[in-house]
C-alpha distance (Angstrom), angle and dihedral (degrees) to the residues before:
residue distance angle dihedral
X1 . . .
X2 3.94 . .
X3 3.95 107.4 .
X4 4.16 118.3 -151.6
X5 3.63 105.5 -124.7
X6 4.02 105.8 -130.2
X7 3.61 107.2 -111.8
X8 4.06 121.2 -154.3
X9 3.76 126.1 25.0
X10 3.87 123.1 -31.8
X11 4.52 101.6 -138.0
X12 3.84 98.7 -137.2
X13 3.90 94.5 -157.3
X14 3.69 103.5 -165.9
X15 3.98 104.5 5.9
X16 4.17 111.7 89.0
X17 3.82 94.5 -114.0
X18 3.83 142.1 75.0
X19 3.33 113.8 -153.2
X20 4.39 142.3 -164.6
X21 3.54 110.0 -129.1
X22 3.91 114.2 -128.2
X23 3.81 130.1 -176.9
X24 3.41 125.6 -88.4
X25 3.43 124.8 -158.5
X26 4.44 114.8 -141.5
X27 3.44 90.9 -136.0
X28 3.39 87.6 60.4
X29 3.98 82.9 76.9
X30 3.73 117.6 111.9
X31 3.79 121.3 -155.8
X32 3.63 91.2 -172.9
X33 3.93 89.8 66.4
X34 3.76 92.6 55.5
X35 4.55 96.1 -75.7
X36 3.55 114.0 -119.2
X37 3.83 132.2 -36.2
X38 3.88 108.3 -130.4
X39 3.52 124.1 -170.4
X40 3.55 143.7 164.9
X41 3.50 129.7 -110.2
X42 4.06 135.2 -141.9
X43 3.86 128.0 -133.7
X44 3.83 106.8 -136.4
X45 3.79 104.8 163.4
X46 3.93 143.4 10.9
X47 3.60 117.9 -158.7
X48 3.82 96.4 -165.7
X49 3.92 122.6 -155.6
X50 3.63 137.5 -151.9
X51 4.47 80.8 -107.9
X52 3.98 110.5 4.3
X53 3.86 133.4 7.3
X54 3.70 134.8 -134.2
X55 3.91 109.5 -128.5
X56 4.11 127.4 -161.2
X57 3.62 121.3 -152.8
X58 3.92 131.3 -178.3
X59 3.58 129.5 -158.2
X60 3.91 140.1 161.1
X61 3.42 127.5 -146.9
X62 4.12 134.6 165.4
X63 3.99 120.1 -103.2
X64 3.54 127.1 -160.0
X65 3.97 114.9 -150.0
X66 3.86 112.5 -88.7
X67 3.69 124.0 14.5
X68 4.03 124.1 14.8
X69 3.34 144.4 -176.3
X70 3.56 123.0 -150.7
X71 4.08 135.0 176.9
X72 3.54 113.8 -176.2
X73 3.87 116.2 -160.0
X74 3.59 134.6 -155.1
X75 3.95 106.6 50.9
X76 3.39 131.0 122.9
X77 4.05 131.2 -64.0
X78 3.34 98.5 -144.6
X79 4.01 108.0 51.8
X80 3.68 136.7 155.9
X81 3.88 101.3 -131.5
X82 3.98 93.0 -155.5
X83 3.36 90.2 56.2
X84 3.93 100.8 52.0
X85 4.17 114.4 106.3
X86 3.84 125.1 -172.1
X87 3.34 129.6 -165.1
X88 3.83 135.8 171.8
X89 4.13 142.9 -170.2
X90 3.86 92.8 -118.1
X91 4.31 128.3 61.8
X92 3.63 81.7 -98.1
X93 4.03 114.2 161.1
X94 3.98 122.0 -144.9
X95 4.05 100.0 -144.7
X96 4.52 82.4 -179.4
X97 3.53 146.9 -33.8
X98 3.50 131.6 -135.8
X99 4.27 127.4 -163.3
X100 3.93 132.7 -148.6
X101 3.48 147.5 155.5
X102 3.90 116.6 -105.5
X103 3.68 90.6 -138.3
X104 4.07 89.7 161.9
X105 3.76 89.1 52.3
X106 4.26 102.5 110.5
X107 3.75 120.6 -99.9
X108 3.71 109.4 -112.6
X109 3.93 104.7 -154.1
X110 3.85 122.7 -134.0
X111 4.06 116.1 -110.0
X112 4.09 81.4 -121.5
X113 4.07 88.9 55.5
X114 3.66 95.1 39.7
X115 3.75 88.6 54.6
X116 3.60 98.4 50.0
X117 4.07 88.5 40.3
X118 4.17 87.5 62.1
X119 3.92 91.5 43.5
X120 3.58 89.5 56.8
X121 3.63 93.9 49.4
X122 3.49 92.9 56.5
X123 3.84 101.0 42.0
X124 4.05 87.0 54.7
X125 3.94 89.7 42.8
X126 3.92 85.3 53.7
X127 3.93 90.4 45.9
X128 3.72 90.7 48.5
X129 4.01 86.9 63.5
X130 3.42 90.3 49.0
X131 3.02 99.7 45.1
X132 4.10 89.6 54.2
X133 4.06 87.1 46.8
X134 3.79 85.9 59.2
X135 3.98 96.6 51.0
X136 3.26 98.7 46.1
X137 4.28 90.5 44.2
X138 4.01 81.4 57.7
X139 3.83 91.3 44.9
X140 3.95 87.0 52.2
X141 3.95 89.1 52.5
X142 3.44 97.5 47.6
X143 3.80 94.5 50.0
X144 3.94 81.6 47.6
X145 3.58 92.9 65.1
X146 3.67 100.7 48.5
X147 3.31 91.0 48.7
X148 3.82 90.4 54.0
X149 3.53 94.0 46.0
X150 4.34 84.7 49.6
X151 3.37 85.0 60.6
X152 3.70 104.1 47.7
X153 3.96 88.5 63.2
X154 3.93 86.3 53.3
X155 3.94 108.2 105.3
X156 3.71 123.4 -161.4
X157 3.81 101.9 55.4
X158 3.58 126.9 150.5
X159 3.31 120.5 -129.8
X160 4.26 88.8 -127.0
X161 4.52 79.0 58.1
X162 3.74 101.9 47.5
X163 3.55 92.0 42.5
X164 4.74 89.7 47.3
X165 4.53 73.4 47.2
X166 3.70 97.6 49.2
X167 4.03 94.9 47.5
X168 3.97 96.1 46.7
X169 4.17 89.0 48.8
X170 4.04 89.1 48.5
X171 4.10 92.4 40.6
X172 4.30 90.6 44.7
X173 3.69 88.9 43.5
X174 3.48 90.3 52.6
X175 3.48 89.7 47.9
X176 3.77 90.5 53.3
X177 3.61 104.1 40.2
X178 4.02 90.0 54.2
X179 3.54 95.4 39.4
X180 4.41 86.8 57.9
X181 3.89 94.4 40.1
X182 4.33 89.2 59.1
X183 3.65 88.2 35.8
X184 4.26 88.0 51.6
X185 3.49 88.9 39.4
X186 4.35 97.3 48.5
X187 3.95 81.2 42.5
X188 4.04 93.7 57.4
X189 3.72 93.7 42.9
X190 4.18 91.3 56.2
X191 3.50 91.5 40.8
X192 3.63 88.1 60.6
X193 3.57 86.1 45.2
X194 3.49 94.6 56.1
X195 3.56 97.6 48.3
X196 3.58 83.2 52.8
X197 3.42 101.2 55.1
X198 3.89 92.6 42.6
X199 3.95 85.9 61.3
X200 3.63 96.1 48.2
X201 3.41 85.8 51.3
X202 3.52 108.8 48.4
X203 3.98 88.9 46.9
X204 3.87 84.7 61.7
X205 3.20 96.3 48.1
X206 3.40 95.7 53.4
X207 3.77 82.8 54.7
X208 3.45 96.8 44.1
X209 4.02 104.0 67.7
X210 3.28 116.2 161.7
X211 3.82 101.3 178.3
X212 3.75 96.7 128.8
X213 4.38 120.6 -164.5
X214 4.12 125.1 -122.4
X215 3.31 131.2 -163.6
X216 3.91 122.6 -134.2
X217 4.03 109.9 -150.7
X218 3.84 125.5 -171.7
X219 3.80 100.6 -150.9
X220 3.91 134.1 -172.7
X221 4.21 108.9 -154.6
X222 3.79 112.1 -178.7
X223 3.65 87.4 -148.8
X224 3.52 144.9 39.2
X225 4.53 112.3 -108.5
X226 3.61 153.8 94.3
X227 3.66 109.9 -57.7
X228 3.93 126.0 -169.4
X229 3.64 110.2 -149.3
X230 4.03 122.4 -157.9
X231 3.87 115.5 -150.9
X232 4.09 132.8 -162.4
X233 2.96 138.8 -179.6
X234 3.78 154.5 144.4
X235 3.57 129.8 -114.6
X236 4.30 135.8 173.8
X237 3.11 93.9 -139.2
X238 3.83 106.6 93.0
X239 3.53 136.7 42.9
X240 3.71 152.4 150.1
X241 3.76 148.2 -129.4
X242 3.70 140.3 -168.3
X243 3.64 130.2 -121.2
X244 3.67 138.0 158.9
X245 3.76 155.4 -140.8
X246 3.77 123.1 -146.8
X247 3.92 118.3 -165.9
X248 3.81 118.9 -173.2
X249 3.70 102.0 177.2
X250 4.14 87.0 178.1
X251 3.34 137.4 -0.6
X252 4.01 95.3 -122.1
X253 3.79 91.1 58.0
X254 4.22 133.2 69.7
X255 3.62 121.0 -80.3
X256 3.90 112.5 -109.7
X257 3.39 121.1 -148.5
X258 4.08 136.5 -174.2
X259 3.61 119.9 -149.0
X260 3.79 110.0 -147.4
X261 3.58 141.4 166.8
X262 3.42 136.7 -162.0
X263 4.12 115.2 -130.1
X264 3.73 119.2 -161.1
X265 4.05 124.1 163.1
X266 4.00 130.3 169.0
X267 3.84 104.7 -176.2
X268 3.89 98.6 134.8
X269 3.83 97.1 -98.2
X270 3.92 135.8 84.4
X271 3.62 105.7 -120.4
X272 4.14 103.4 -132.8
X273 4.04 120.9 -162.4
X274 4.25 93.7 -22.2
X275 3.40 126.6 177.3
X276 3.55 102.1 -126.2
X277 4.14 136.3 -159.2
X278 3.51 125.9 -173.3
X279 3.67 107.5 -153.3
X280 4.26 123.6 -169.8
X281 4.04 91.7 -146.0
X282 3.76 128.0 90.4
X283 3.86 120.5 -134.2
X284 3.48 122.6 -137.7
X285 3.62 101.3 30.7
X286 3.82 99.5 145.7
X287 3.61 130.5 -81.1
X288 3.97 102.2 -129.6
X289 3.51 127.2 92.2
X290 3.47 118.9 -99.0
X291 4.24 118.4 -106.8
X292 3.76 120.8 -152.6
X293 4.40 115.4 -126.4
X294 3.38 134.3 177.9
X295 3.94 114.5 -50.4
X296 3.80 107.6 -151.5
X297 3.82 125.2 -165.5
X298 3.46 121.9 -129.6
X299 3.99 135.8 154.1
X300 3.70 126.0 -92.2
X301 3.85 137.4 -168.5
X302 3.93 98.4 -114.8
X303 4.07 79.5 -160.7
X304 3.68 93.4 53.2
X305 3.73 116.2 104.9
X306 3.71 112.5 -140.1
X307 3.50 80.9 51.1
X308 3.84 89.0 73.6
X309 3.77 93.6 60.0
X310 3.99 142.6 64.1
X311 3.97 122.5 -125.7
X312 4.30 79.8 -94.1
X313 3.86 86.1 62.9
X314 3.84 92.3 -118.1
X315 3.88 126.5 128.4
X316 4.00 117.8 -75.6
X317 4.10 123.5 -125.6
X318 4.14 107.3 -81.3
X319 4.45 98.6 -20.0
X320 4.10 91.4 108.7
X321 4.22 96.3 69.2
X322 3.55 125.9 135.7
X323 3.85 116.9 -88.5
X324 4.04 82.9 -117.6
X325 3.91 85.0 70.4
X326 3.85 92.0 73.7
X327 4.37 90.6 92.9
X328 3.82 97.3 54.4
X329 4.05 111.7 -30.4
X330 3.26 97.9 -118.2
X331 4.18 85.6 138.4
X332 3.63 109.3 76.4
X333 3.94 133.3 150.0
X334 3.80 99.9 56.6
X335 3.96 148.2 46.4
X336 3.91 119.1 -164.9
X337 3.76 110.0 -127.0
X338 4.31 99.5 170.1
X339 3.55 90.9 164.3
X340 3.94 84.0 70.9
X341 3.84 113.0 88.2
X342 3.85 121.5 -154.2
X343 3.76 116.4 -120.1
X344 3.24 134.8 -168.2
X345 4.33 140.1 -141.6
X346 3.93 126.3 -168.5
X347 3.21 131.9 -120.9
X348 4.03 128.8 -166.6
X349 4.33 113.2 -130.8
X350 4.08 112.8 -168.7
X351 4.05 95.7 -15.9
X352 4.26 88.9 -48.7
X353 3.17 122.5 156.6
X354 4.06 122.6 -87.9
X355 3.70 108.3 -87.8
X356 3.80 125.5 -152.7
X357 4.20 100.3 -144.9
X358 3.70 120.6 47.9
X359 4.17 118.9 -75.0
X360 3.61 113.5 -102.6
X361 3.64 113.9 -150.8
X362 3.49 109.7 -172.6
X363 3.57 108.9 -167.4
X364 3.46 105.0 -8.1
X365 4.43 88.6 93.6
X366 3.87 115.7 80.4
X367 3.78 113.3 -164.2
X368 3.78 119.9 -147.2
X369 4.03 123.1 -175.1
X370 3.67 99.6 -155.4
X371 3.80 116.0 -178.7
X372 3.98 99.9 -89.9
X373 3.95 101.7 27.1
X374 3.26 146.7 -10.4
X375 3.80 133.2 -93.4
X376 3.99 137.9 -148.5
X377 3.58 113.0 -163.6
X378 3.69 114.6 -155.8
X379 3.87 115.5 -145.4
X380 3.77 99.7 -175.1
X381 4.14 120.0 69.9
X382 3.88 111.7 -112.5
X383 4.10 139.2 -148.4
X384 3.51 105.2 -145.2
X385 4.03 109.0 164.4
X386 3.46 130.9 -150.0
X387 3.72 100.4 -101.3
X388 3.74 113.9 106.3
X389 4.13 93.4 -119.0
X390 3.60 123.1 143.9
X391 4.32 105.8 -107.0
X392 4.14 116.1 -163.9
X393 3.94 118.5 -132.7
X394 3.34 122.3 -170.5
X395 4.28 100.5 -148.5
X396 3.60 99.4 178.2
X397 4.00 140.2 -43.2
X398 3.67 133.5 -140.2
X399 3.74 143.7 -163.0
X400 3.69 101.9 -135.7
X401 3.45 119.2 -166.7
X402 4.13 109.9 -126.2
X403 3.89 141.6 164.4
X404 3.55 108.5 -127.1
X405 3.69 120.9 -162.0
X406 3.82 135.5 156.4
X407 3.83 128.7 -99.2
X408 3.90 129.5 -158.0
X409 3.88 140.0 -171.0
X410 3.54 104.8 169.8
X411 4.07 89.7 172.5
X412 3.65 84.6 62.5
X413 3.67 111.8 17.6
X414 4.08 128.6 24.8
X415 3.64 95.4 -159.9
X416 3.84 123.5 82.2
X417 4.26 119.6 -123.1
X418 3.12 131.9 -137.8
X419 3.93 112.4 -141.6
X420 4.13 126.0 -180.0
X421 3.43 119.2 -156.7
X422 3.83 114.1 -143.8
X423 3.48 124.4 -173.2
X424 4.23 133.9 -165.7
X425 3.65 82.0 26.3
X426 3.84 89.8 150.1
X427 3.67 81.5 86.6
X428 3.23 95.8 57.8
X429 4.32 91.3 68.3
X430 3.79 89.2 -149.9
X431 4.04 115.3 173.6
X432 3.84 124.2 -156.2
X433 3.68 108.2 -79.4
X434 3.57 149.2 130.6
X435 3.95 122.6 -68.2
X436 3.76 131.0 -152.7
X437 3.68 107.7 -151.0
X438 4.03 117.7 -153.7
X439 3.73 111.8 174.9
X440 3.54 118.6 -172.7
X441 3.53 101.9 -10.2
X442 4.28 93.1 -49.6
X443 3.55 127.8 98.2
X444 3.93 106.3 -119.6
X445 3.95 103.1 174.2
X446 3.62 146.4 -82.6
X447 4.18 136.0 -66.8
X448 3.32 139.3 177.5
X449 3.92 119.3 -114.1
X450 4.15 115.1 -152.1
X451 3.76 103.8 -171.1
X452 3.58 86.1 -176.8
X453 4.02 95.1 109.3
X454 4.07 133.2 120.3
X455 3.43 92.3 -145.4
X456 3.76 124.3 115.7
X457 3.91 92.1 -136.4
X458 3.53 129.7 40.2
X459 3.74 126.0 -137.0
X460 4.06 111.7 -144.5
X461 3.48 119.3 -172.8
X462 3.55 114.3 -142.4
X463 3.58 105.7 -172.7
X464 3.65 139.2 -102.7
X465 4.31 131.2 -32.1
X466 3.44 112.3 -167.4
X467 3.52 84.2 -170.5
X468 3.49 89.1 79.0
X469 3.95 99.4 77.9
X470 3.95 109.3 -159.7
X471 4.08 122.1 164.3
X472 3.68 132.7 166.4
X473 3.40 120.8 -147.8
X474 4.12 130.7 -171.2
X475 4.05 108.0 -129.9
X476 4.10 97.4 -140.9
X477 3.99 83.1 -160.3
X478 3.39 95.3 71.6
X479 3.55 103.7 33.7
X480 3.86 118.4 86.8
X481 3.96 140.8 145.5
X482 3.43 116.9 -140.4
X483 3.95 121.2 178.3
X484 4.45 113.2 -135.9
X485 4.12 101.9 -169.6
X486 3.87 106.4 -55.4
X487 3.83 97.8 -13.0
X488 3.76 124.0 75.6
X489 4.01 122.3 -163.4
X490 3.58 135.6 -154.4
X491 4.01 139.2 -149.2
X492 3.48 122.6 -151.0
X493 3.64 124.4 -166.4
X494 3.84 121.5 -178.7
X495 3.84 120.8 173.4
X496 3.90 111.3 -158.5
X497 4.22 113.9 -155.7
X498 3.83 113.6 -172.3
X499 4.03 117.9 171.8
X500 3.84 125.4 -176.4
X501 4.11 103.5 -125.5
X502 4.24 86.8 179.7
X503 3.74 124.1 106.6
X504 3.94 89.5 -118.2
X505 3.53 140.0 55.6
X506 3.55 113.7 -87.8
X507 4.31 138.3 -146.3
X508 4.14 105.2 -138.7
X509 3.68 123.7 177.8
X510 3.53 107.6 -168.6
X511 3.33 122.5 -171.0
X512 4.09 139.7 -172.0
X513 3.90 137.7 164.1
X514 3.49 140.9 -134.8
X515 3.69 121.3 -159.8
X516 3.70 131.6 -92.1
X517 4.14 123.6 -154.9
X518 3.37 129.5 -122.8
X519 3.87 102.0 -173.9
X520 3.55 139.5 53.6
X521 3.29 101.6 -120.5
X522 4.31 95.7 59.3
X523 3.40 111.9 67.7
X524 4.27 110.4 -160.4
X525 4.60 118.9 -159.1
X526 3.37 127.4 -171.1
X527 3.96 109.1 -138.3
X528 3.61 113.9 166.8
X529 3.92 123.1 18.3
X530 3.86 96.8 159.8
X531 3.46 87.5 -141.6
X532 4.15 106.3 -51.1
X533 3.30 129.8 148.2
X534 4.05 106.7 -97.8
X535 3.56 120.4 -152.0
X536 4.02 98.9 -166.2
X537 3.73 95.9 -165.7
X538 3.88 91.8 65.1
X539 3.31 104.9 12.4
X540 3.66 98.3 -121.8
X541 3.77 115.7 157.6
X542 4.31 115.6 -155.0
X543 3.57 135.5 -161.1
X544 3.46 118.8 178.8
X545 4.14 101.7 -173.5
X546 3.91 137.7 163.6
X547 3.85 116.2 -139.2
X548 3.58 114.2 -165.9
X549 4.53 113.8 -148.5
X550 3.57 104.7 -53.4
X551 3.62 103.3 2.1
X552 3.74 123.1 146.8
X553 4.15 129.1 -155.3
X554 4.05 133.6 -169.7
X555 3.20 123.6 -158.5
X556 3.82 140.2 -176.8
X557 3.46 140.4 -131.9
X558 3.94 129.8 170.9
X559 4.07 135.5 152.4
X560 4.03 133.6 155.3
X561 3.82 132.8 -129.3
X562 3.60 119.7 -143.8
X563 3.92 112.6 -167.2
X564 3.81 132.2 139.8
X565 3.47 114.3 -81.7
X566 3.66 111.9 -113.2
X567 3.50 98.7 52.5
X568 3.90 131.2 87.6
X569 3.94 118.5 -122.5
X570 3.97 121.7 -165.5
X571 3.75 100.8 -122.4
């Protein structure tokens, strides 16, 4: 086995010394000065970052006064070496450490493998006797025919015998011949089975690695004892993210919403009754100071997706908004995806048993908003195993008080959104993330929420209420084209109707858009506003209105184009 010399300094974090690590090589190990002292080691705590987590091990293990040798099991198999810190209860010195993978170690199998491991022993026991059903069906059918051919050559036969012979051979190779065809087809259904259950299991094992890491220490004790050693470390190989769930059960009372986060880890070993922290910050980000260059403009696809996320894979500033943002981008925070369905993992709390929706917690998560990130301290012991799947948390919910009211596009969109306005949500310490949304009791899809926003109020979309009815319609009356010399100009007239089906008055800003010219040679009016609010540098048109239950508003809109008449104009 080759072992990774630790490169760097090794923190000793109670002994007197700090010491370089240098390689040692195994055969370097003497029996004949009492071999190698190998214990095991005991996760205690998991402190669990947005990419990576710092994990804490104890162990104990008996010195003899002088020179020691000491391989502690049970760690990690994917560490970062510069990162790893021992400390112990006695002036013990570290002279070096070395790292491995325990690849001999033996694979402990998953309840989910095991499971599917004795299902596919007994679907290939049952096509075994199948199998042997068929054989000796096709045995029976040969010997069949050779005895019908023996008794062709027979002479002497009465006509009352051949035809008793002829029946029995068709009724037995009936028999036969249906007997094989259920036995092929039984046979082809648990082969497919089998193959089935080979893939299943092979993805879980791949999962499911339980090649766990130890760390070889040279040690120098000044006296003989117990010692307890404490051992941290960080490793890749786990990490967190946020998402949410926001319930508005009516749109008179606060918006509640459930932080959650999604744990996953793969570092080779089960984690068993940890004290976990979630933490927002990323380790390992670089220790130099950052130096400005050259920013260069260029043109993006706002619709493109890698152009909603960083280098780290996380959410930009303001490129997630709802597609009703396109007039002014006033709605920001969220982006309805209901195509999306919410799923759900299981987690284990204090031996429980596996739950199908996400754990709430309640009280058992403190929240602490240190100066660089923000930390959720988990109270209650977790099972998190070593299999790469997404686990649910529920870190804390609020009520949040919000003012809900209803936004409209009909030029864009024919549906009517509802949007809640939260303020002081800095407190809230919300990262981007995805967002159930349940409204009223019904699951209406998923978002994306992007606290990253300098405004003092955020704008949540909540999804669609197609008890909101809004239609635009064009008025052919009032529309016309007439041609003046070598110009022609139009008339538009749109009349918007929106009516509140709900059992409670309602807030609706509606909104639509005339357009605004950028040459010469097109000359844009504004006829008919019906009373909106007109922006005239981009053409937006606003109506901020209050429908009581049942009440139903028109509105109009109208404006001309002037442009010469043999050219084509995007309106």
């Amino acid at each position: 086995m080759l072992l990774a010399a630790v490169a760097g300094f090794i923190t000793l974090v109670a002994g007197p010394l700090t010491t370089t690590a240098t390689p040692i090589s195994r055969h370097s190990i003497n029996p004949e000065n009492g071999g190698v002292n190998s214990v095991s080691s005991t996760l205690r705590s998991a402190t669990i970052y947005r990419v990576g987590a710092e994990l804490v091990h104890t162990a104990k293990a008996s010195l003899r006064q002088g020179n020691n040798e000491l391989v502690i099991d049970d760690i990690s198999n994917n560490v970062d070496i510069n990162s790893i810190q021992i400390g112990s209860t006695g002036h013990v010195t570290v002279l070096s450490v070395e790292f491995s993978k325990e690849y001999t170690k033996p694979e402990t199998l998953s309840p989910l493998t095991r499971k599917w491991r004795d299902s596919l022993e007994t679907v290939q026991r049952e096509l075994e006797k199948v199998n042997v059903l068929i054989h000796a069906d096709m045995d029976l059918l040969d010997l069949l025919t050779s005895n019908k051919k023996l008794g062709g050559t027979q002479s002497g036969l009465s006509v009352a015998e051949l035809v008793k012979m002829m029946d029995y051979y068709k009724q037995k190779s009936l028999e036969l011949n249906a007997e094989l065809a259920a036995g092929n087809t039984k046979a082809g259904r648990l082969k497919e089975t089998v193959g089935k259950l080979e893939a299943q299991i092979e993805e879980e094992e791949k999962k499911n690695t339980k090649t766990s890491g130890r760390l070889l220490l040279q040690l120098l004790s000044p006296q003989a004892g117990e010692v307890e050693f404490t051992i941290s470390y960080l490793t890749p190989t786990a990490w967190w993210s946020p998402s949410y769930d926001l319930r508005v059960d009516n749109i008179t009372e606060p918006l509640k919403l459930a932080y959650k986060a999604k744990l996953m880890q793969t570092s080779g070993i089960d984690w068993k009754q940890v004290k976990l922290t979630l933490s927002t910050s990323i380790p390992n980000q670089g220790g130099n100071a950052p130096i400005l260059k050259t920013w260069f403009l260029h043109y993006v696809d706002p619709f493109t997706p890698s152009a909603a996320y960083n280098s780290n894979g996380f959410f930009k500033s303001n490129t997630l908004q709802s597609p009703l943002a396109a007039l002014d981008g006033r709605v920001q925070g969220m982006q309805l995806n209901e195509s999306v369905v919410a799923g759900y993992g299981s987690v284990k709390i204090r031996g429980q048993a596996t739950m199908d929706k996400a754990s709430p917690l309640g009280d058992y998560v403190s929240v602490n908003d240190n100066a660089m990130n923000v930390t959720f301290d988990i109270d209650v012991p977790y099972d998190v195993p070593t299999n790469g799947k997404e686990q649910n948390v529920v870190l804390k919910e609020y009520t949040v008080p919000s003012t809900y009211q209803y936004y409209a596009v009909p030029r864009i969109d024919k549906d009517a959104y509802l949007l809640g306005e939260i303020p002081d949500w800095e407190k809230l310490n919300l990262l981007p993330g995805e967002a159930n949304l349940i409204f009223e009791g019904t699951y209406i899809g998923q978002s994306v929420i992007d606290p990253a926003s300098i405004q003092d109020t955020m704008n949540l979309t909540l999804g669609r209420d197609k008890r909101v009815v809004v239609r635009r319609e064009k008025v052919v009356d009032y529309s016309s084209v007439k041609f003046l010399g070598n110009n022609k100009k139009q008339t538009f007239t749109y009349e918007i109707t929106v009516k509140n089906n709900k059992k409670e008055k309602i807030q609706l800003l509606l909104k639509d858009q005339y357009p605004i010219s950028t040459s010469k040679d097109i000359e844009g009016e504004l006829l008919d506003s019906s009373g909106a609010e007109v922006n005239t540098e981009t053409g937006v048109l606003t109506w901020k209105l209050q429908l009581a239950p049942g009440e139903s508003k028109k509105f109009r809109l109208s404006y001309s184009l002037k442009c010469p008449k043999d050219k084509v104009v995007n309106y």
